[in-house]
FILODO-494569 format. One record per atom (N, C-alpha, C): x, y, z; atom name. Coordinates in steps of 0.1 Angstrom, whole numbers, plus 5000, padded with zeros to 4 digits. Last residue first. Layout:
N
+------+------+------+------+
|    X |    Y |    Z | name |
+------+------+------+------+
|    X |    Y |    Z |   CA |
...
+------+------+------+------+
END
This chain:
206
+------+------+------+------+
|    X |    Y |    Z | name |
+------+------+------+------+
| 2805 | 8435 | 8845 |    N |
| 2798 | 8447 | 8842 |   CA |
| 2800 | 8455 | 8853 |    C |
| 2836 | 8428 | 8848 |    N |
| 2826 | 8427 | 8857 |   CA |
| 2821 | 8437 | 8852 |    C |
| 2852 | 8404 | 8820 |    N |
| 2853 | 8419 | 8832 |   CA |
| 2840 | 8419 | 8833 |    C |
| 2863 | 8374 | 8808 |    N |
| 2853 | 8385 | 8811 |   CA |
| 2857 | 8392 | 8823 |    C |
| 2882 | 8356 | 8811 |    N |
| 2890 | 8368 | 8807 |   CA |
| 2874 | 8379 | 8807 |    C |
| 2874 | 8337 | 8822 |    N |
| 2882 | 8341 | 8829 |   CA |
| 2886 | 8352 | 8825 |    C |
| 2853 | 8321 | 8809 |    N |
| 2850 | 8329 | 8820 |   CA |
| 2860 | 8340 | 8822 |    C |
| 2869 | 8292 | 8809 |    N |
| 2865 | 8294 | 8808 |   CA |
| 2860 | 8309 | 8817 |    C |
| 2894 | 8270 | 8804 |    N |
| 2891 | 8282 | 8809 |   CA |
| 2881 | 8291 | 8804 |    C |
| 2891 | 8244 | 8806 |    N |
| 2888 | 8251 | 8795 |   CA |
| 2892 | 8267 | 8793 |    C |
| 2894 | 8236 | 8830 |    N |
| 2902 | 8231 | 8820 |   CA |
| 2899 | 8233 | 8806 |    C |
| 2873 | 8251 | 8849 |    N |
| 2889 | 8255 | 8847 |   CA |
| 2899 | 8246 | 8837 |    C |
| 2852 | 8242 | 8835 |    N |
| 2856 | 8257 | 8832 |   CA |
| 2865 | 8259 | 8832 |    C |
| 2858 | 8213 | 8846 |    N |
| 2856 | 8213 | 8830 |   CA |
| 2859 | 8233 | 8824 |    C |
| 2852 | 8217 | 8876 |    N |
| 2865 | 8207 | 8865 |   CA |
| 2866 | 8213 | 8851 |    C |
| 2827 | 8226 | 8875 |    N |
| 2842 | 8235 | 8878 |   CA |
| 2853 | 8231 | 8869 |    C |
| 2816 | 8205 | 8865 |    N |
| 2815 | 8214 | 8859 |   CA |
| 2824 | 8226 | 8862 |    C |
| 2823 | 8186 | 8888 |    N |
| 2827 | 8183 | 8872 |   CA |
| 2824 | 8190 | 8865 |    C |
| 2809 | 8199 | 8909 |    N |
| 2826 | 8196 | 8907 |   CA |
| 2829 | 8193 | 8892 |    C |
| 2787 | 8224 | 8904 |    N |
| 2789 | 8208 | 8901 |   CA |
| 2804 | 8207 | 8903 |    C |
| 2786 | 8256 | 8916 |    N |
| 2785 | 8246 | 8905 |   CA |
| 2788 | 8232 | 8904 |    C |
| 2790 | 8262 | 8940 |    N |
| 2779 | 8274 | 8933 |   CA |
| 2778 | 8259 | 8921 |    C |
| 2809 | 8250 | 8955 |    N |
| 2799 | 8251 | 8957 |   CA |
| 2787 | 8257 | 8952 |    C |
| 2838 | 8270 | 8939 |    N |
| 2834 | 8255 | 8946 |   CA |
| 2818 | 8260 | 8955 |    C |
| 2845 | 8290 | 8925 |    N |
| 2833 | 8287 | 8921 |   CA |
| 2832 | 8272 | 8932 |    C |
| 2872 | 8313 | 8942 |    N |
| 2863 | 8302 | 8941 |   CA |
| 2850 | 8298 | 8935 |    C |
| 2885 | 8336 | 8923 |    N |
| 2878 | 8332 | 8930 |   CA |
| 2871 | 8320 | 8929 |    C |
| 2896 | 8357 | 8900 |    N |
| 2900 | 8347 | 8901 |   CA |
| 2894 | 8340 | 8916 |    C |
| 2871 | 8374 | 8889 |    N |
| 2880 | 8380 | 8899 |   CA |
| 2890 | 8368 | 8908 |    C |
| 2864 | 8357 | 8865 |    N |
| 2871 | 8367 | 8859 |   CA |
| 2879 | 8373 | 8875 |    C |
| 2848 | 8340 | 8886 |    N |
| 2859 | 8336 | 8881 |   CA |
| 2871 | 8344 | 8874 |    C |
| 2827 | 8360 | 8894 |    N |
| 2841 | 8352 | 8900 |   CA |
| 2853 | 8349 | 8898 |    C |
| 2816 | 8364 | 8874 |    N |
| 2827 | 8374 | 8884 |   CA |
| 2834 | 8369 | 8887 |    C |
| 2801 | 8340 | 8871 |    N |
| 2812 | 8348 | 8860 |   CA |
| 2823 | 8358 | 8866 |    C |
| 2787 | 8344 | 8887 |    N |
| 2795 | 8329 | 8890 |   CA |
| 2806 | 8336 | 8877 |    C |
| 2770 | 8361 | 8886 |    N |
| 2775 | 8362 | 8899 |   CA |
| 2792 | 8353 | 8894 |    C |
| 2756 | 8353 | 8867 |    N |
| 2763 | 8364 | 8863 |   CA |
| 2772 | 8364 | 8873 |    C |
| 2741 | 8328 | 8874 |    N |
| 2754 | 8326 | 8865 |   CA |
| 2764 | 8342 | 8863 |    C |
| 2740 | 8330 | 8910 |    N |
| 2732 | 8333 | 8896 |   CA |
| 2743 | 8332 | 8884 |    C |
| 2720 | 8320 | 8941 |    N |
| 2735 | 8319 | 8932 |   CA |
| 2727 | 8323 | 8919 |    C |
| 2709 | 8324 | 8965 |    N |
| 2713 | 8334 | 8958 |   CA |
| 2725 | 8331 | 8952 |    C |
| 2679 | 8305 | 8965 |    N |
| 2692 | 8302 | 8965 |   CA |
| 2696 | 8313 | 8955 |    C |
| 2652 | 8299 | 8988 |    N |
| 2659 | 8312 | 8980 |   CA |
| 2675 | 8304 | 8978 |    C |
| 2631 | 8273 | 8989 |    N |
| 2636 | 8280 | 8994 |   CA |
| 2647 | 8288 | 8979 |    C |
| 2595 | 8276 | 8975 |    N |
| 2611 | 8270 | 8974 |   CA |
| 2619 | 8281 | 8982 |    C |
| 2563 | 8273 | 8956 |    N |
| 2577 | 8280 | 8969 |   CA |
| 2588 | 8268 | 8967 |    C |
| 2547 | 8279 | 8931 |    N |
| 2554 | 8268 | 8937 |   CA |
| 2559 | 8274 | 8943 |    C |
| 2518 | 8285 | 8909 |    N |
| 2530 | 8288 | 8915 |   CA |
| 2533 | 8280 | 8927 |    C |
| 2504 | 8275 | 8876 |    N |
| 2512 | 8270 | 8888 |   CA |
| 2522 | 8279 | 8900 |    C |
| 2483 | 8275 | 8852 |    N |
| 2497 | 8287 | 8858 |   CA |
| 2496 | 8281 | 8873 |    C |
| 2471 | 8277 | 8823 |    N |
| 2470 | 8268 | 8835 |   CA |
| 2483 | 8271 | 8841 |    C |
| 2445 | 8296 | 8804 |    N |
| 2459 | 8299 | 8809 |   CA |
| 2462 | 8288 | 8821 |    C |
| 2420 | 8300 | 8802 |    N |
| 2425 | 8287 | 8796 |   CA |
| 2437 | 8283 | 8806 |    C |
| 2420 | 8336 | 8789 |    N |
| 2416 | 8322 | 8793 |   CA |
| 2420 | 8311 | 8788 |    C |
| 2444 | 8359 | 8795 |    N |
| 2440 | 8348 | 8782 |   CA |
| 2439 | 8333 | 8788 |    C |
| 2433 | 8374 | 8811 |    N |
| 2440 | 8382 | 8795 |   CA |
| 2438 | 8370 | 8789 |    C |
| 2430 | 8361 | 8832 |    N |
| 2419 | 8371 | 8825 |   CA |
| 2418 | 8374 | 8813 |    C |
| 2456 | 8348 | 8838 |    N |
| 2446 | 8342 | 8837 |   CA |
| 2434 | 8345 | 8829 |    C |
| 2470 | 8374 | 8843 |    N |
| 2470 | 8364 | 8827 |   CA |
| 2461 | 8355 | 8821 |    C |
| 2456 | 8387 | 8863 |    N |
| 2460 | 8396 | 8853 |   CA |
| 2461 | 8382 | 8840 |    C |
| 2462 | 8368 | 8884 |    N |
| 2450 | 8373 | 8881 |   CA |
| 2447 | 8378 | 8868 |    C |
| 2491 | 8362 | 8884 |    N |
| 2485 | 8353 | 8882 |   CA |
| 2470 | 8358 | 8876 |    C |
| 2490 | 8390 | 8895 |    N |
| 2500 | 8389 | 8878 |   CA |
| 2493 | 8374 | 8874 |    C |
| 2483 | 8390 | 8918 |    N |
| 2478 | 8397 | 8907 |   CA |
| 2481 | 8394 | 8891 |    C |
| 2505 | 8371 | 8932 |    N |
| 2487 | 8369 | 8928 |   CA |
| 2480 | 8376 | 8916 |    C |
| 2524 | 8389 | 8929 |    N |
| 2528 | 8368 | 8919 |   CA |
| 2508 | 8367 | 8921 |    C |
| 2521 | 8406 | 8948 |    N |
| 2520 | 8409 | 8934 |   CA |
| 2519 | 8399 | 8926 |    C |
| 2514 | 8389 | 8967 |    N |
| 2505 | 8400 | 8967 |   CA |
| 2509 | 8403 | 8951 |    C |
| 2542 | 8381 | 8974 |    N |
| 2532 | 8375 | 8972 |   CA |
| 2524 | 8383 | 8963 |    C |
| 2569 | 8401 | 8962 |    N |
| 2560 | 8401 | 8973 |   CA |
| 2550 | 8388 | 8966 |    C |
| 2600 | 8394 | 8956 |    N |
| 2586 | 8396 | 8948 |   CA |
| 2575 | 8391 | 8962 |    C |
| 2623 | 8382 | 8969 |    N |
| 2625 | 8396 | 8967 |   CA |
| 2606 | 8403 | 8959 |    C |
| 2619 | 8353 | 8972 |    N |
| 2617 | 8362 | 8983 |   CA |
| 2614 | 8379 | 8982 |    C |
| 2598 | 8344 | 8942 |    N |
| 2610 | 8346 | 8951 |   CA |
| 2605 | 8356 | 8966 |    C |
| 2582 | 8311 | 8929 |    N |
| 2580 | 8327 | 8939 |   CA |
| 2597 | 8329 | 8945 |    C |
| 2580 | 8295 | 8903 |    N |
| 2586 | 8296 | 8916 |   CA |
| 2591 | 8313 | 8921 |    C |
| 2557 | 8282 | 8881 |    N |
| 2568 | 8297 | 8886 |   CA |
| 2571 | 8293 | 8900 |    C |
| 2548 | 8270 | 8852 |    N |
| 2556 | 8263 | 8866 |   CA |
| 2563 | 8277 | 8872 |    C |
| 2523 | 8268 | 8827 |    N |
| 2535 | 8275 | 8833 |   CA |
| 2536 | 8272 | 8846 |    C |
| 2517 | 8248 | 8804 |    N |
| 2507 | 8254 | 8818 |   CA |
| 2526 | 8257 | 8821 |    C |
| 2515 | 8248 | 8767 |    N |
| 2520 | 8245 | 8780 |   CA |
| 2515 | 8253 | 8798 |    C |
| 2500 | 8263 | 8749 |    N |
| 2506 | 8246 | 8747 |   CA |
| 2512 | 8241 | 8758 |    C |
| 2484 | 8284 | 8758 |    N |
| 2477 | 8269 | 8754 |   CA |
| 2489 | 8259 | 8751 |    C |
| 2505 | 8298 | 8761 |    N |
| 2499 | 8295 | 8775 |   CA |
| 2488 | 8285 | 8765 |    C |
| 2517 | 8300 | 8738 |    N |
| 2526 | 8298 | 8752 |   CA |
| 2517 | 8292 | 8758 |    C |
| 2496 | 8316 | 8728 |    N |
| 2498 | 8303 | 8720 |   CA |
| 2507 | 8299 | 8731 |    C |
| 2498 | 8341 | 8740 |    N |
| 2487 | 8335 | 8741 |   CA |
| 2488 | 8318 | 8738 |    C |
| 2524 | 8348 | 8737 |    N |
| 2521 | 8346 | 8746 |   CA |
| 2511 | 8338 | 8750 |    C |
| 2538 | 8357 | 8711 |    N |
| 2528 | 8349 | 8712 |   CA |
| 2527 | 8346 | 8725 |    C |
| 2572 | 8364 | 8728 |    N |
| 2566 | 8363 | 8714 |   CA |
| 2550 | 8351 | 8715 |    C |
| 2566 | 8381 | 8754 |    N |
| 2573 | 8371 | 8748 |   CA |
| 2563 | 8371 | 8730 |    C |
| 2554 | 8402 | 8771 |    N |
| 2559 | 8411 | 8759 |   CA |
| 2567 | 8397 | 8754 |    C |
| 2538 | 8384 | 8790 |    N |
| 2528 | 8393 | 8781 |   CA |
| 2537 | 8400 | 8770 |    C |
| 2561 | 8377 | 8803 |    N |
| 2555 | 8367 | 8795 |   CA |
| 2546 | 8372 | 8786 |    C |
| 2575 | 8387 | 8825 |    N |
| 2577 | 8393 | 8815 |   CA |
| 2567 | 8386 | 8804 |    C |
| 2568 | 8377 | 8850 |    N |
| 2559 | 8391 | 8849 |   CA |
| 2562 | 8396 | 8833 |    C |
| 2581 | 8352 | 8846 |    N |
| 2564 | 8355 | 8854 |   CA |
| 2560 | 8367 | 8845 |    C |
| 2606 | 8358 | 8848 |    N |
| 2599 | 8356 | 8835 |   CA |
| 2586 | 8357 | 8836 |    C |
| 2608 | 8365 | 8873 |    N |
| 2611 | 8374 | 8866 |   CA |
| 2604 | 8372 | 8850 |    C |
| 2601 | 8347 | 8887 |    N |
| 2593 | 8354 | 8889 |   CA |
| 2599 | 8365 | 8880 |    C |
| 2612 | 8317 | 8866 |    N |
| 2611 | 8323 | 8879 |   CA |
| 2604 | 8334 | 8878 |    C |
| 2590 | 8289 | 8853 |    N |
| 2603 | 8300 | 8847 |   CA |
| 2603 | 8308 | 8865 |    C |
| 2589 | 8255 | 8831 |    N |
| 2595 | 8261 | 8846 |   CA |
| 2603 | 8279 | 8845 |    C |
| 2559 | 8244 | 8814 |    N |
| 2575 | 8254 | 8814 |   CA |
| 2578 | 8263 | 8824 |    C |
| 2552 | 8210 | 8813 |    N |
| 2551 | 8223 | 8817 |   CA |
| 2569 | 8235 | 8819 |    C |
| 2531 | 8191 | 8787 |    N |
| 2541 | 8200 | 8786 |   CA |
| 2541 | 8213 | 8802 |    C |
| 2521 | 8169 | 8780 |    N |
| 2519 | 8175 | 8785 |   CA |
| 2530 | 8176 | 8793 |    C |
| 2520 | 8142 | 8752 |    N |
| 2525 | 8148 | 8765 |   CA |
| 2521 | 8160 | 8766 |    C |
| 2510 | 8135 | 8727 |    N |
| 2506 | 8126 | 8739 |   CA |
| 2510 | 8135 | 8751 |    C |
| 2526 | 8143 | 8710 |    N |
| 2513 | 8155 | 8711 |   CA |
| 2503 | 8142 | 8723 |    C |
| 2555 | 8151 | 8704 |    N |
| 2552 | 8144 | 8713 |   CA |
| 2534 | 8147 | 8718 |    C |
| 2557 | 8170 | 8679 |    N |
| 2569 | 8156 | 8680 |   CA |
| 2563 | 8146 | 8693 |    C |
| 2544 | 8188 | 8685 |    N |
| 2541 | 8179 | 8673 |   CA |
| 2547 | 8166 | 8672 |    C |
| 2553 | 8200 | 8713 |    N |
| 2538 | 8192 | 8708 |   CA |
| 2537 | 8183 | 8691 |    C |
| 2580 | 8210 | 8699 |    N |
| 2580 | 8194 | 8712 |   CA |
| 2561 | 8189 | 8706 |    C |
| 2572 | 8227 | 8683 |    N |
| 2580 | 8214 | 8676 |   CA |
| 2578 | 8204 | 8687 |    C |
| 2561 | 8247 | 8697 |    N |
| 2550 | 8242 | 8688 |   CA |
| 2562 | 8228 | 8682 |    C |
| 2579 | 8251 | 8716 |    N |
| 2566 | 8244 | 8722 |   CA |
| 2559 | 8238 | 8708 |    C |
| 2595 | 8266 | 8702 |    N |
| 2599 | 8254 | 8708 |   CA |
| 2586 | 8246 | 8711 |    C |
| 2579 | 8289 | 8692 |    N |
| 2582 | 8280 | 8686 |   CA |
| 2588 | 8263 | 8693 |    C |
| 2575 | 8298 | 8722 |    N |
| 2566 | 8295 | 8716 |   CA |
| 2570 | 8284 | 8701 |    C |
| 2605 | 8308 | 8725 |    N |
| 2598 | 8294 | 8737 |   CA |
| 2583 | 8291 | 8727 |    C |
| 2624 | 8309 | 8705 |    N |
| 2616 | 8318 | 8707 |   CA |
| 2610 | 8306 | 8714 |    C |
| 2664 | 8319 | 8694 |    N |
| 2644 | 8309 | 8695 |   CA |
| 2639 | 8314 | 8703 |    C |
| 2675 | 8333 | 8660 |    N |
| 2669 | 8337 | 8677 |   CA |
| 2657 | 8327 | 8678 |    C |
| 2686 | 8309 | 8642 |    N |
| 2683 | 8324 | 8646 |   CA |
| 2686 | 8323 | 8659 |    C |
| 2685 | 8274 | 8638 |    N |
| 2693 | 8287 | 8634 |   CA |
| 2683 | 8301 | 8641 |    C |
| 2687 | 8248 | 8661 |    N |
| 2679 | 8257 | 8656 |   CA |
| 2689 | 8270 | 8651 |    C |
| 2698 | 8234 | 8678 |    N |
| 2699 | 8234 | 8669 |   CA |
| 2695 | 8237 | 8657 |    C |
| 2689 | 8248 | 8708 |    N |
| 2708 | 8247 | 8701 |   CA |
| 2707 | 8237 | 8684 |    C |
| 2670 | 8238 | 8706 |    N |
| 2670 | 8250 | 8704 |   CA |
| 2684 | 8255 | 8700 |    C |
| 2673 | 8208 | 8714 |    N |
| 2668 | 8211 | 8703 |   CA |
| 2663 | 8228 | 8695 |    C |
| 2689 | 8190 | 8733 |    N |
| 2694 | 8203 | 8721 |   CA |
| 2688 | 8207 | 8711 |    C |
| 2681 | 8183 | 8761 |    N |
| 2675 | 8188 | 8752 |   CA |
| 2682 | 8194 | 8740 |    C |
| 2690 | 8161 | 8788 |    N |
| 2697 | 8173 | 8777 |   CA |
| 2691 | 8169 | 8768 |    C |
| 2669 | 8149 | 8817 |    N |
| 2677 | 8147 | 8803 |   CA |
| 2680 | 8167 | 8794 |    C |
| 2666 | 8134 | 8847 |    N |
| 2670 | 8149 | 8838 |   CA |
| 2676 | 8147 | 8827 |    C |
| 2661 | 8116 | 8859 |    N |
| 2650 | 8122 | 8853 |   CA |
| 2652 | 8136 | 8846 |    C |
| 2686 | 8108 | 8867 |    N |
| 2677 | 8099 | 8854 |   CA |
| 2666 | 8104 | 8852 |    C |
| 2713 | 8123 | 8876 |    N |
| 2698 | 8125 | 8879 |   CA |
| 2691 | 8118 | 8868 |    C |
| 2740 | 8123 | 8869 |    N |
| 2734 | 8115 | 8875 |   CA |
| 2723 | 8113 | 8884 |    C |
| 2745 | 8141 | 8846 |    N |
| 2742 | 8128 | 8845 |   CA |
| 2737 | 8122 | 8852 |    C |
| 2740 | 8170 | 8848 |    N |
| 2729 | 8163 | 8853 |   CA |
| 2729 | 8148 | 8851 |    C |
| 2765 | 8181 | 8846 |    N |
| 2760 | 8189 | 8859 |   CA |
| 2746 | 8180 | 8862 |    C |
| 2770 | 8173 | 8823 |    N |
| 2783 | 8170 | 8830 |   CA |
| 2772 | 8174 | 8845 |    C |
| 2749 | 8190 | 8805 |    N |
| 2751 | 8172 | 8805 |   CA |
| 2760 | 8168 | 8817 |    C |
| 2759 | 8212 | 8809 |    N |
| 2746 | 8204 | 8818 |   CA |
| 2748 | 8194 | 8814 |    C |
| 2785 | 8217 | 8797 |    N |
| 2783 | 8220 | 8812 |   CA |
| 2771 | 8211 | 8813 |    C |
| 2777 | 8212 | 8774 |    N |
| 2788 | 8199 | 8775 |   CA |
| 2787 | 8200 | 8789 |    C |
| 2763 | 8236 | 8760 |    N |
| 2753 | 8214 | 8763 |   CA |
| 2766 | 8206 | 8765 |    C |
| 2784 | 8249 | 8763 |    N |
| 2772 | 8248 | 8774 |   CA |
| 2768 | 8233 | 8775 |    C |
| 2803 | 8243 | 8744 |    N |
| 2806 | 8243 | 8760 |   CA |
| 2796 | 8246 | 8774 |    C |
| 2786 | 8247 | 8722 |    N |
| 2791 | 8230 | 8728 |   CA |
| 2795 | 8233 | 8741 |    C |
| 2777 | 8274 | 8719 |    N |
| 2769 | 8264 | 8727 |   CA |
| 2772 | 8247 | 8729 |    C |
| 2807 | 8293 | 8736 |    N |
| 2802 | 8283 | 8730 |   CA |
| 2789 | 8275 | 8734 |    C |
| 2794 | 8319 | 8762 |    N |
| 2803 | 8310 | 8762 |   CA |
| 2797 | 8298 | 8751 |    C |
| 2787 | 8350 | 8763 |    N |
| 2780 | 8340 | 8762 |   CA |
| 2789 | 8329 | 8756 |    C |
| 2793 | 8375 | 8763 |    N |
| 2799 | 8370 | 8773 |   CA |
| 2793 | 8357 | 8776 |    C |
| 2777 | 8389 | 8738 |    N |
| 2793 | 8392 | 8740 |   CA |
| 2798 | 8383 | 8754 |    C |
| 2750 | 8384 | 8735 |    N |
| 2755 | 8376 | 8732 |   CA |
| 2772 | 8374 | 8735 |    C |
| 2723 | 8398 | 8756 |    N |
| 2731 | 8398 | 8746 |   CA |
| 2745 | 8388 | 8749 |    C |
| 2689 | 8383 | 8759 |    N |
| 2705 | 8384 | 8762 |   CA |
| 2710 | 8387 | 8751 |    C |
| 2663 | 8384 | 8745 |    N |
| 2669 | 8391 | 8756 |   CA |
| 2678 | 8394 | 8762 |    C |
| 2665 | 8359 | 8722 |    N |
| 2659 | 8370 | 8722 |   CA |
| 2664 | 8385 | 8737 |    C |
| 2692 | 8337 | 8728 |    N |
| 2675 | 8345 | 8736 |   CA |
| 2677 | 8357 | 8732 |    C |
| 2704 | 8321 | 8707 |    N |
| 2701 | 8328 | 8706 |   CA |
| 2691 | 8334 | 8716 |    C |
| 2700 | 8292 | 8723 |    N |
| 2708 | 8294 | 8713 |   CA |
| 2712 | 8307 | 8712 |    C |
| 2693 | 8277 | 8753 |    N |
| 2694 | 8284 | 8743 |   CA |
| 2704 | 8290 | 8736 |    C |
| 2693 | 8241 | 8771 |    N |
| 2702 | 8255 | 8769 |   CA |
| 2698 | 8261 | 8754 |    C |
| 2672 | 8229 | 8785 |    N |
| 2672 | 8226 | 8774 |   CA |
| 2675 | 8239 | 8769 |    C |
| 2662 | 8201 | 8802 |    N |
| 2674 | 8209 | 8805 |   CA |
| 2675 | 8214 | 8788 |    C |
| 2636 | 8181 | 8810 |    N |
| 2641 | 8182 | 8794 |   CA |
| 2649 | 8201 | 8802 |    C |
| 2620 | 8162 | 8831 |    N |
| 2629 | 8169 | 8830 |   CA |
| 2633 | 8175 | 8819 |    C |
| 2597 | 8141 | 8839 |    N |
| 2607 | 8141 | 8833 |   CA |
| 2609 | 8157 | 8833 |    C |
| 2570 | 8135 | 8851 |    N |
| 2580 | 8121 | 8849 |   CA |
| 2591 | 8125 | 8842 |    C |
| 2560 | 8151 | 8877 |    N |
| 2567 | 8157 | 8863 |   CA |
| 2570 | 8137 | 8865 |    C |
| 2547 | 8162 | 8901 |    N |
| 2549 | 8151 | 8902 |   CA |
| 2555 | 8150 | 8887 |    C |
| 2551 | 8192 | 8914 |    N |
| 2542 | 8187 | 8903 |   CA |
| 2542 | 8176 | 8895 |    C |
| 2574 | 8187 | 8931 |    N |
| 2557 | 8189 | 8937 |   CA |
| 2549 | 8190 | 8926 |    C |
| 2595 | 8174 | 8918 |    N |
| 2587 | 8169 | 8930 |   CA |
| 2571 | 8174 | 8932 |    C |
| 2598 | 8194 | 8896 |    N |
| 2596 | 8172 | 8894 |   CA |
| 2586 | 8168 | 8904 |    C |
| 2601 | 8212 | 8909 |    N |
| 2595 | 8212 | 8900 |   CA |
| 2589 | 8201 | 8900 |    C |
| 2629 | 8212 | 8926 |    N |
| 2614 | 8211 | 8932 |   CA |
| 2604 | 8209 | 8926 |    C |
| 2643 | 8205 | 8904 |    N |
| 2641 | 8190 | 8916 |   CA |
| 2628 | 8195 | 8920 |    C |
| 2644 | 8228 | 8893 |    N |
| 2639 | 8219 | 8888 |   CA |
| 2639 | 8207 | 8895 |    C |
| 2662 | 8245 | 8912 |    N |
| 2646 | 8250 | 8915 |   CA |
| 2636 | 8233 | 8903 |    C |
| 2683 | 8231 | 8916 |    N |
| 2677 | 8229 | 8930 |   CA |
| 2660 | 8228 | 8926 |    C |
| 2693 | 8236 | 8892 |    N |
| 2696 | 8221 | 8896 |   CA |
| 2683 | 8223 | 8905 |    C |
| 2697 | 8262 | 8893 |    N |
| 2686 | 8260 | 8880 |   CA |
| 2689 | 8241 | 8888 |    C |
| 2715 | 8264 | 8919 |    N |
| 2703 | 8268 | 8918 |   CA |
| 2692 | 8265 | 8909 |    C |
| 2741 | 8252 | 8906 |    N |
| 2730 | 8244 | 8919 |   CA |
| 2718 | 8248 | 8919 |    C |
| 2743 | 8261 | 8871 |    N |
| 2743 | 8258 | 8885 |   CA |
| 2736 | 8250 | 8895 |    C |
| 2754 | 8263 | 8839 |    N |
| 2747 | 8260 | 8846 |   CA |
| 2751 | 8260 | 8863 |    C |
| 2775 | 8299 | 8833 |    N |
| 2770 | 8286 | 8833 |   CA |
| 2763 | 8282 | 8841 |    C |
| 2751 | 8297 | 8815 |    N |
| 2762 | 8296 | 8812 |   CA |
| 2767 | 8311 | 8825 |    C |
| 2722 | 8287 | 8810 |    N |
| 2727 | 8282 | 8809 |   CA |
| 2745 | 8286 | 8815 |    C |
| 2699 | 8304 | 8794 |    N |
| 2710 | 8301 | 8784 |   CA |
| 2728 | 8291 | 8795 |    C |
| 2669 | 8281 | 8792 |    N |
| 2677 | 8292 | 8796 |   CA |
| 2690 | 8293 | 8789 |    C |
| 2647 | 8259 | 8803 |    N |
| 2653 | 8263 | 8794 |   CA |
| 2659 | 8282 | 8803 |    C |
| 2631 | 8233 | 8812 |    N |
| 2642 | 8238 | 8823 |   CA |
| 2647 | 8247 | 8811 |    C |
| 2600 | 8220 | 8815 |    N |
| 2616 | 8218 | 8803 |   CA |
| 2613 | 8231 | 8813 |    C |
| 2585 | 8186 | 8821 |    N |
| 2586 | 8198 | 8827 |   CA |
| 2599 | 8204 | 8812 |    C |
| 2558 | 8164 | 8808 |    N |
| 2577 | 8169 | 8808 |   CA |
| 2575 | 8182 | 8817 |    C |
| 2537 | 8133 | 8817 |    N |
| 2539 | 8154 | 8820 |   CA |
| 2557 | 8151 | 8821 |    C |
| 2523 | 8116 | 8796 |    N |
| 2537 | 8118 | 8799 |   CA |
| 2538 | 8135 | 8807 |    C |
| 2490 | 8102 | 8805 |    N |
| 2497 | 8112 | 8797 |   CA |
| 2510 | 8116 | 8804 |    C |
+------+------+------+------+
END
């Protein structure tokens, strides 16, 4: 059976860090693939500082060509509304019901998954991939593992270490709006591509 990992988010823009934490993914849950797979609409973001979704799925394509186990997904970018990870899951399983599905989130999405839409149906179509941070005690990432498992048997929940990389797309927006270096937070060809788009540059620092 094909195990996908999918890398979803909104992406904008992509970085080293959503790069770093899905290598670890591939690696220690031995994954045959990757699916990078930028949102349309999330439900939880608002939308006022959210950069075209061609100039996203044009950042990760440019940030992952030359990884063969990482492929661009557009299948929530081509979806109308707000998507919703439970819908996505029920179109990948129909379209690929040989594979086995895991969905990589960090300890923030960890704890929010009980208020996502259908939760329960989340955790039967896919086993969740979390990577522990430094700022979240152990001791809690247990409980919360304890707590879902209980709430809804079946639930197949992975947690993974990694070292801490404090880059974040919000961070990477400042920057740029406080005319500052992005070298090293992002891909050279995805710097390339912000600054010949300009991108970023006219957002203010919440």
């Amino acid at each position: 059976m094909k195990k996908i990992g999918i890398m979803g988010g909104t992406f904008n823009p992509i970085h080293y860090g959503h790069l770093f934490l899905a290598e670890h993914a591939y690696e220690q849950m031995e994954l045959d693939e990757i699916l990078f797979m930028p949102s349309n609409h999330p439900p939880h973001k608002a939308s006022k500082d959210i950069v075209s979704n061609e100039h996203r799925k044009t950042m990760v394509a440019l940030a992952i060509k030359d990884n063969p186990h990482f492929t661009l997904s557009t299948l929530e970018l081509e979806r109308e509304g707000t998507t919703y990870t439970v819908d996505t899951l029920e179109i990948l399983t129909k379209e690929q019901p040989e594979a086995e599905f895991f969905f990589i989130v960090g300890a923030d999405s960890f704890f929010a998954i009980p208020y996502w839409k259908n939760p329960e149906r989340i955790l039967e179509l896919c086993s969740l991939v979390v990577f522990e941070r430094d700022h979240v005690e152990q001791d809690q990432m247990l409980k919360q593992l304890e707590f879902l498992t209980s709430t809804y048997p079946g639930a197949k929940i992975f947690l993974l270490k990694m070292p801490t990389i404090q880059i974040s797309s919000k961070k990477i927006r400042e920057r740029i709006a406080e005319n500052k270096s992005i070298r090293y937070y992002v891909p050279a060809d995805v710097q390339d591509y912000i600054e010949k788009h300009n991108l970023y540059s006219a957002m203010v620092k919440e």
